[in-house]
C-alpha positions as CSV (number, residue, x, y, z in Angstrom):
1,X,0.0,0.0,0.0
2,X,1.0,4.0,-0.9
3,X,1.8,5.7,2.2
4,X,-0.9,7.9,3.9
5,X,-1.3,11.6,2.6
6,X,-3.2,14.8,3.6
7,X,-3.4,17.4,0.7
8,X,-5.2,19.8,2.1
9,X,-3.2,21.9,5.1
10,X,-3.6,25.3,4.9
11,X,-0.7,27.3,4.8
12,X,-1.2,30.8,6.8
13,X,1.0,33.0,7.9
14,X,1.9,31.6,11.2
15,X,5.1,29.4,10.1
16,X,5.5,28.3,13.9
17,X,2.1,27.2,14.1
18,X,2.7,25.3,10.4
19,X,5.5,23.6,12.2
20,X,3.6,22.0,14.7
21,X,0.6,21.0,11.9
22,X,3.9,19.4,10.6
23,X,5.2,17.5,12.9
24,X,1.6,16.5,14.5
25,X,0.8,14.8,10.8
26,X,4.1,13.6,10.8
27,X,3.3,11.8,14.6
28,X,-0.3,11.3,14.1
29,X,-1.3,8.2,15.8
30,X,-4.7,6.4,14.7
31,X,-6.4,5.7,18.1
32,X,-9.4,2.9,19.1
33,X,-11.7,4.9,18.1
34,X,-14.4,3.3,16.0
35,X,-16.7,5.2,13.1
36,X,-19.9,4.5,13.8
37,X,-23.2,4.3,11.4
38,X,-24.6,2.3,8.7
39,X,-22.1,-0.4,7.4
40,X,-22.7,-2.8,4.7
41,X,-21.8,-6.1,6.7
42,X,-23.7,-5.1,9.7
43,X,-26.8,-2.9,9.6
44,X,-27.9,0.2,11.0
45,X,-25.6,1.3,13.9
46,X,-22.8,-0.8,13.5
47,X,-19.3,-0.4,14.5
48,X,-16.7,-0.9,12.2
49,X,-13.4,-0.9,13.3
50,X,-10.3,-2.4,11.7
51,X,-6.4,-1.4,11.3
52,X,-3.4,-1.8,9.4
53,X,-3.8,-5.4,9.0
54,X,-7.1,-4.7,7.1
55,X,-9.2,-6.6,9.7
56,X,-12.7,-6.0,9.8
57,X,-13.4,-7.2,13.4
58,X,-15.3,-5.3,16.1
59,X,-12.8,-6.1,18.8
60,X,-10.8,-2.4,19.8
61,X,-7.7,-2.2,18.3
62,X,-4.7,-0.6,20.0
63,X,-3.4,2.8,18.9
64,X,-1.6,2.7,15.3
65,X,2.0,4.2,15.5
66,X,1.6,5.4,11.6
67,X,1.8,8.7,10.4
68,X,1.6,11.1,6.9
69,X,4.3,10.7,4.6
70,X,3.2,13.4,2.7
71,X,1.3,16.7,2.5
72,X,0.3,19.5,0.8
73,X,0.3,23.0,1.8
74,X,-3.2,24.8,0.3
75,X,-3.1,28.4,-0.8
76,X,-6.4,29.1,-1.9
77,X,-7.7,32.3,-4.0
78,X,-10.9,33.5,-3.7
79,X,-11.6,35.7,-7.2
80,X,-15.1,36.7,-4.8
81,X,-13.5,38.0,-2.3
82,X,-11.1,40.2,-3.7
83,X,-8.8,40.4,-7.3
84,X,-5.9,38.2,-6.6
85,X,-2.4,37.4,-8.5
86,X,-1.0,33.8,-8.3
87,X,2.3,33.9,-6.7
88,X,5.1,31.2,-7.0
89,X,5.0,28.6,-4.2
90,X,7.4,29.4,-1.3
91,X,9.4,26.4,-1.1
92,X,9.0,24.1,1.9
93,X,13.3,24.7,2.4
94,X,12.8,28.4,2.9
95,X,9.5,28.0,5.7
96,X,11.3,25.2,7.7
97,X,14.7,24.7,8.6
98,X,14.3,21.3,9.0
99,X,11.7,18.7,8.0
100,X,10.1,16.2,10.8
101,X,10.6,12.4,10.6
102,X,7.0,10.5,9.5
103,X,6.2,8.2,12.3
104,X,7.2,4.4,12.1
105,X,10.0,4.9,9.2
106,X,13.4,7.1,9.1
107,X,12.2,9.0,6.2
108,X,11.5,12.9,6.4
109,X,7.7,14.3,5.7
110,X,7.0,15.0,1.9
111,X,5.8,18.8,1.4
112,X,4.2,19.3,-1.5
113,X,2.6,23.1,-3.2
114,X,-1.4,22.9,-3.9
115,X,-3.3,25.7,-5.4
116,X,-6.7,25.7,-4.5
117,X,-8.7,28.6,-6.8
118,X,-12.4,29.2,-5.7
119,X,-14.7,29.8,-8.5
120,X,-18.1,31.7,-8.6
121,X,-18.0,33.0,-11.9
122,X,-17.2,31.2,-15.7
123,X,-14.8,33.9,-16.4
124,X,-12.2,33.0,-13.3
125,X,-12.0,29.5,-15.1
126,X,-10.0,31.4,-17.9
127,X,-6.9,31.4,-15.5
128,X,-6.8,27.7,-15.4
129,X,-7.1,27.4,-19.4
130,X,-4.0,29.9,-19.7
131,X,-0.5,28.9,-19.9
132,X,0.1,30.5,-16.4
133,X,3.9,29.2,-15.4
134,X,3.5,30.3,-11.9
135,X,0.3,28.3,-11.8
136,X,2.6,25.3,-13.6
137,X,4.9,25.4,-10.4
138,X,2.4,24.2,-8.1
139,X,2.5,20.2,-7.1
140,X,-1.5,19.8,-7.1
141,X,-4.0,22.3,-9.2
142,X,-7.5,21.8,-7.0
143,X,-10.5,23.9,-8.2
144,X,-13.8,24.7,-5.7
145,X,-16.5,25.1,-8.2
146,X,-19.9,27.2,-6.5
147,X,-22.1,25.8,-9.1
148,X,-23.5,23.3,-11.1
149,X,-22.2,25.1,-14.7
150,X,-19.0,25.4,-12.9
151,X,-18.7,21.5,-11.9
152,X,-19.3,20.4,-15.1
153,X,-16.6,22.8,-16.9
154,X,-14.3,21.7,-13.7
155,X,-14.9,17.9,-14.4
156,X,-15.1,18.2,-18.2
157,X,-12.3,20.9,-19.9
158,X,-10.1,22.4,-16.9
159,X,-6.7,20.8,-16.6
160,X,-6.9,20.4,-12.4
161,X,-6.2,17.7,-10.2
162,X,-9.0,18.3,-8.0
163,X,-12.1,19.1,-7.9
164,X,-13.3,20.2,-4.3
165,X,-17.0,19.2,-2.5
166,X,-18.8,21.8,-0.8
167,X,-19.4,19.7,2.7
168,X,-20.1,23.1,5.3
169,X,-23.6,23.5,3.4
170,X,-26.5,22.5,1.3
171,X,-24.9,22.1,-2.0
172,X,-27.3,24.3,-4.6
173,X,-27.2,21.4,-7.2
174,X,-27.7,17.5,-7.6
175,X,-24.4,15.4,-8.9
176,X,-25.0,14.0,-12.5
177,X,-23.2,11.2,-14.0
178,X,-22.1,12.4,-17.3
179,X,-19.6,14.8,-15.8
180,X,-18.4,12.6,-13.0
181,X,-17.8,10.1,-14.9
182,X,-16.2,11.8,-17.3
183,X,-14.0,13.7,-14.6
184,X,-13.2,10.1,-13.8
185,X,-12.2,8.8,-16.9
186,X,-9.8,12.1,-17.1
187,X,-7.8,11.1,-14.0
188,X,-9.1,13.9,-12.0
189,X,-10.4,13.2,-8.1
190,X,-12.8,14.6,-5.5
191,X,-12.3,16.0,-2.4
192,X,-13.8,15.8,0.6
193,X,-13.1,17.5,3.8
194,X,-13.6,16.1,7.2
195,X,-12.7,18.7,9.9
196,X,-16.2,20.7,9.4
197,X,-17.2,17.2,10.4
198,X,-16.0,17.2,14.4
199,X,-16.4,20.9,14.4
200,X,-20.0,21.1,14.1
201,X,-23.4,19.1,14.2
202,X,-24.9,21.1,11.2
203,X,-21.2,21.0,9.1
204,X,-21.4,17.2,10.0
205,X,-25.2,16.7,8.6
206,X,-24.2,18.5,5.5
207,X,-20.8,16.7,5.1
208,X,-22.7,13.3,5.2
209,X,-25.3,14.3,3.1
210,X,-23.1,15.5,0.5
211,X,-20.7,12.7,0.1
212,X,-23.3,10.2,-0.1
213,X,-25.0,12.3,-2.9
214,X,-21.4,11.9,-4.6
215,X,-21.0,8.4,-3.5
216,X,-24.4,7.2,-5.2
217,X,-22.8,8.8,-8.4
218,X,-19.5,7.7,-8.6
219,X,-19.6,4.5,-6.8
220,X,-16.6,5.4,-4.1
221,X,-14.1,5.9,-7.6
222,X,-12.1,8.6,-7.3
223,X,-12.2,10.0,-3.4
224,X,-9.7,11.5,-1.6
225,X,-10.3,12.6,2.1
226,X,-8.2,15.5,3.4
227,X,-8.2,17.1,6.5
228,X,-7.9,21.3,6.0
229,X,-6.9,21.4,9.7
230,X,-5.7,24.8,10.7
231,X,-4.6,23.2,14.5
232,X,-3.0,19.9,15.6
233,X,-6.2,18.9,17.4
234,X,-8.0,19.1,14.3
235,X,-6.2,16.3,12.4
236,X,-7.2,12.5,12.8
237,X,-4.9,9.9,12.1
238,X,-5.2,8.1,8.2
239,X,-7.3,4.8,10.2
240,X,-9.4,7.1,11.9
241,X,-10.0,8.9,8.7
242,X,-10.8,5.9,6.7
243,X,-13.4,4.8,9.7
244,X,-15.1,8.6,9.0
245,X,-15.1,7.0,5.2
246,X,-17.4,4.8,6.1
247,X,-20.3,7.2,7.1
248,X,-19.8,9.0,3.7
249,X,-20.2,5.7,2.0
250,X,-17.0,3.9,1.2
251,X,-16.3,0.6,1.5
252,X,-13.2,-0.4,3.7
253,X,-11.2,-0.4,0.6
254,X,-12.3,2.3,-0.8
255,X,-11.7,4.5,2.5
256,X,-8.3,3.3,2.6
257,X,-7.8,4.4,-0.8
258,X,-8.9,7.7,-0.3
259,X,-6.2,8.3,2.5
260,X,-3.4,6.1,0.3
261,X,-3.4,5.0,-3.2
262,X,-5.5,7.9,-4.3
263,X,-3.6,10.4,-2.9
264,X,-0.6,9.2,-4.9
265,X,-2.3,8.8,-8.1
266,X,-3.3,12.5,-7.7
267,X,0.4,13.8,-7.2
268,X,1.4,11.5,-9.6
269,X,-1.7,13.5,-12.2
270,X,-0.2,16.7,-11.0
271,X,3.3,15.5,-12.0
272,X,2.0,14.2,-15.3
273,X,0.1,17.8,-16.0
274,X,3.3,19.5,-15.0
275,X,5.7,17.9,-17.4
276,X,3.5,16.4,-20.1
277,X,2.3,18.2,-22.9
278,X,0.6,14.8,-25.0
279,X,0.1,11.6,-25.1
280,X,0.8,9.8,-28.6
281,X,-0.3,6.0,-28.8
282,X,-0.1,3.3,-31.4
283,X,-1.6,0.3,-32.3
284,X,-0.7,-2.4,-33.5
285,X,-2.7,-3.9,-36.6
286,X,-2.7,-7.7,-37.2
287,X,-1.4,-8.4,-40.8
288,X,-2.9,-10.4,-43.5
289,X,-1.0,-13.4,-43.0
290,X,-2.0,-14.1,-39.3
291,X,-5.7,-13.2,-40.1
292,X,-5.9,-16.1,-42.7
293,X,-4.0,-18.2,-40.3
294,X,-6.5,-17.9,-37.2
295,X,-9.3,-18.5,-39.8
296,X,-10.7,-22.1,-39.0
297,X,-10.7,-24.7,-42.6
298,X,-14.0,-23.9,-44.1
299,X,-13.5,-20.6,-44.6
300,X,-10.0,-20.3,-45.4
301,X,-12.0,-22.3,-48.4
302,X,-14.3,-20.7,-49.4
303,X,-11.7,-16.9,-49.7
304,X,-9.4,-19.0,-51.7
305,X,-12.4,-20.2,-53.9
């Protein structure tokens, strides 16, 4: 299995405080605590637990000494808010002296640079359809589409990594398949957040609400869970997150995937985006010779004839 990852950590001004986020994800222990709700082996109200091993027991497991290998530092522009200009990433050498170790290996944290752009209006999409090369410098390219015309240009033409789910409201639009699964077939993943989750009751109903609306679409393809915790107290460890996947839907696998595998394939889209500018296949056509050779007796009789 990928190692876990958390793309979404905000990256404010406080570079002390971004420290400690640091070496918290870096340290994050998965605990005992069980997800419960729904679960498709057990009924209503059952407790799912399970741990590295994959288990799917109900007996508690003991606290899971694995951390982040990776994560990315979110700057997000708001064109609603105010006009904004896309800076270059600040390099994660120049905000910390000195990288922390990720829990349970002797390997430093990954940083990666995400750009997160927040769009209310068809025109702010132009910016992601430009050959910015600031914008080209940033690991992951996540867009936060406001609504349903913007999802489906996010899903359909924008060359982005992510495409981010509204979980702190109502969304003002119902999921259709077209686009998801056409945003699927492009390589390009959903996000959903899970720290409005343990903030509040209301966030939490909206959070679970919306990712079952997306889970009844896209089948639990293409989900990546990330945290967008601005304190150490916020963040869950990647078990604990993948028992949260369960109340949006996912299957054990797929919530493990959406801490892990999916994660990676996302930088590795964001790596592809950077450096590639096409694909060029072939294919190989059989020739004449082997056609007539596969070609059972009778017919091969009746060409020659």
């Amino acid at each position: 299995m990928a190692g876990f990852a958390d793309l979404n950590v905000p990256q404010g001004p406080d570079k002390k405080g971004l420290q400690s986020l640091l070496e918290a994800a870096a340290r994050r222990e998965s605990g005992s605590g069980a997800a419960a709700g729904p679960s498709r082996a057990g009924g209503a109200g059952a407790v799912r637990r399970f741990g590295p091993a994959g288990g799917g027991g109900c007996r508690p497991l003991p606290a899971v000494l694995v951390g982040y290998s990776a994560v990315a530092l979110n700057h997000v522009i708001d064109f609603k808010e105010k006009k904004q200009e896309i800076a270059k990433p600040v390099s994660p050498s120049e905000l910390f002296p000195s990288l922390p170790i990720v829990q349970g290996t002797s390997k430093q944290l990954k940083v990666l640079t995400r750009l997160t752009l927040v769009v209310s209006d068809p025109s702010h999409c132009n910016l992601l359809r430009s050959t910015s090369s600031n914008i080209r410098l940033y690991d992951i390219i996540a867009v936060f589409p406001k609504t349903e015309k913007l999802f489906h240009i996010a899903c359909t033409t924008l060359d982005v990594d992510l495409v981010c789910i509204n979980v702190t409201e109502k969304l003002p639009f119902y999921f259709r398949r077209p686009p998801v699964n056409m945003a699927i077939d492009r390589g390009i993943y959903f996000e959903l957040l899970y720290t409005p989750a343990i903030k509040d009751s209301t966030m939490r109903r909206y959070t679970i609400s919306n990712a079952i609306s997306l889970m009844q679409i896209c089948k639990g393809k293409n989900i990546v869970i990330s945290s967008a915790a601005e304190r150490p107290l916020e963040l869950r460890g990647p078990y604990d997150v993948a028992n949260l996947g369960l109340l949006f839907g996912l299957s054990e696998s797929e919530a493990k995937a959406a801490v892990s595998t999916n994660c990676r394939a996302t930088i590795l889209h964001g790596e592809t985006r950077k450096s590639a500018c096409g694909v060029v296949y072939t294919v190989k056509k059989l020739r004449k010779v082997e056609e007539e050779e596969t070609l059972p007796a009778c017919k091969k009789a009746k060409t020659q004839a």
